[in-house]
C-alpha positions in Angstrom: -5.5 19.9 -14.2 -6.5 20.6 -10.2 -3.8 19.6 -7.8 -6.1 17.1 -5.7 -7.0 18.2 -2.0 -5.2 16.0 0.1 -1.7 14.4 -1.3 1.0 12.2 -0.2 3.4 14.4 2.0 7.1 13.7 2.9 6.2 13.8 6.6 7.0 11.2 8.7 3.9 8.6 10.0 6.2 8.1 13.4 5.9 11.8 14.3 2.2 12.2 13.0 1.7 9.1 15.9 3.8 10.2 18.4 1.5 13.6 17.9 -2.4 11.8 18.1 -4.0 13.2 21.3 -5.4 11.4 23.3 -3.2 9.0 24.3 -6.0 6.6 24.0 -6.7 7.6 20.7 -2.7 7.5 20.1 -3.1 3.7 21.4 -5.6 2.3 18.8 -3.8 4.7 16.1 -1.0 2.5 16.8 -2.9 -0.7 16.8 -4.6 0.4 13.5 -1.3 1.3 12.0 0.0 -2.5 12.6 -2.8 -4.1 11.5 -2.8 -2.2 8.3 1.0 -3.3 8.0 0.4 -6.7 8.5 -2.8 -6.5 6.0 -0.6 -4.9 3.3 3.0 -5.7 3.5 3.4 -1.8 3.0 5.6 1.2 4.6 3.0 4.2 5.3 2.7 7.7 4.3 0.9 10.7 5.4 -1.4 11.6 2.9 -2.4 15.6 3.7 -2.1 16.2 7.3 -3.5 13.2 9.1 -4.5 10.4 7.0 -2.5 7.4 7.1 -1.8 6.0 3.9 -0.8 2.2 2.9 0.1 1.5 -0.7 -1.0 3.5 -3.5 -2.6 3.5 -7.1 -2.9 5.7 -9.9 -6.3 5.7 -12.4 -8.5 8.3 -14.9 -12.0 8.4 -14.6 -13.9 8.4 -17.3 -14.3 12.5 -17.0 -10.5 12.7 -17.6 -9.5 13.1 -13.9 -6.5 11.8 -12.9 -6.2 10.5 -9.5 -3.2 9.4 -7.2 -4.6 8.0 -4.0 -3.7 5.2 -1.4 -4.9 2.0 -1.5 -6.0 1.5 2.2 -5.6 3.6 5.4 -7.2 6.1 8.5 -6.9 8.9 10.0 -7.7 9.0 14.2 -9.9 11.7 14.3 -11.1 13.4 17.5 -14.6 11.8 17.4 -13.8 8.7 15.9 -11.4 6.7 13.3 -11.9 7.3 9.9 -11.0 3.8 7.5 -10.6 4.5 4.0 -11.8 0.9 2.7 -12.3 2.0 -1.1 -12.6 -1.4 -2.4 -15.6 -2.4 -0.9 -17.8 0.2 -2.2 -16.2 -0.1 -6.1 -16.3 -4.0 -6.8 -19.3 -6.2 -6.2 -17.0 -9.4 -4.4 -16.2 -7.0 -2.3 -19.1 -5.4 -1.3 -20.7 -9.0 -0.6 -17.8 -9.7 1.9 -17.8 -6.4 3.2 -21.7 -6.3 4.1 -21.1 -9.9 5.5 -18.1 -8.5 8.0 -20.4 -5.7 9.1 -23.1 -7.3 10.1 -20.4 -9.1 12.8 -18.2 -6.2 13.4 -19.9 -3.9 16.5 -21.0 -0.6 16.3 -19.5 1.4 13.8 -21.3 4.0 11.1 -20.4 4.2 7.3 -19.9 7.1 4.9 -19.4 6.7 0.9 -15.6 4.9 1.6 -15.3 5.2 4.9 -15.8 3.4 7.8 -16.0 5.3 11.0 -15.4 3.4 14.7 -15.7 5.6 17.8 -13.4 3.5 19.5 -11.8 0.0 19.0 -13.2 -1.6 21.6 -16.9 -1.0 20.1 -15.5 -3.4 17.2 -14.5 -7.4 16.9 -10.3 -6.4 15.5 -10.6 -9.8 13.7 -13.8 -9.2 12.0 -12.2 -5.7 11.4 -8.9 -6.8 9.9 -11.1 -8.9 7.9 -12.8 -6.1 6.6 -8.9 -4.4 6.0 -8.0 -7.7 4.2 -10.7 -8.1 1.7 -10.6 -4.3 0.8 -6.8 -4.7 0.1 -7.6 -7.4 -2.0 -10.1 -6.1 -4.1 -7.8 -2.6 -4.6 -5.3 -4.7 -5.8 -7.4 -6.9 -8.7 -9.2 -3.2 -9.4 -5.8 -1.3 -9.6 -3.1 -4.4 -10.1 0.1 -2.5 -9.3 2.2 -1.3 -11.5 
């Protein structure tokens, strides 16, 4: 079997902060990062080289791929923060809720998981944790944990 792309990593999530240029971008990585605590409960890791993992699952498609993944997380990119909000786009309660928080949130633009947010202040952070909290939920009663 493939080793996947991007995998957990023993490097510290302090030092990958301490790292995020600008220190703008630094800021609302730090923001991010507590919100996601809060949301989850969980300690982060750094999944490849800069995405910010919270909690994590394990599942085989149907093909017979394994994956290991986190549950929830980002990554502050240059241009913009990337959200990993998987939930939303695999469960139909959540993508209900999830449309629903969009239409409130601000001005953001979505990929197939992902959730990408110039900066913070183009976004409502309680319609956004929102958004965080009902993706959490619905990893959790997709992939109960182990």
């Amino acid at each position: 079997m493939a080793e996947p792309k991007t995998a957990k990593t023993d490097a510290t999530v302090s030092d990958f902060l301490n790292a995020v240029e600008p220190e703008k971008k630094r800021a609302e990585a730090r923001t991010l990062d507590a919100m996601f605590r809060r949301v989850t409960g969980e300690e982060p890791a750094l999944w490849g080289p800069s995405i910010i993992g919270y909690g994590e699952y394990r599942t085989v498609y149907d093909s017979g791929r394994e994956v290991h993944w986190m549950r929830t997380g980002f990554s502050p990119r240059k241009a913009k923060h990337s959200l990993y909000l998987m939930g939303g786009y695999c469960d139909d309660i959540a993508a209900k809720e999830r449309d629903d928080a969009l239409s409130r949130l601000g001005k953001y633009k979505t990929g197939k998981s992902c959730l990408y947010v110039n900066k913070l202040a183009d976004v409502d952070l309680n319609v956004l944790e929102e958004l965080v909290t009902n993706d959490w939920a619905a990893m959790k009663r997709i992939y109960p944990p182990e």
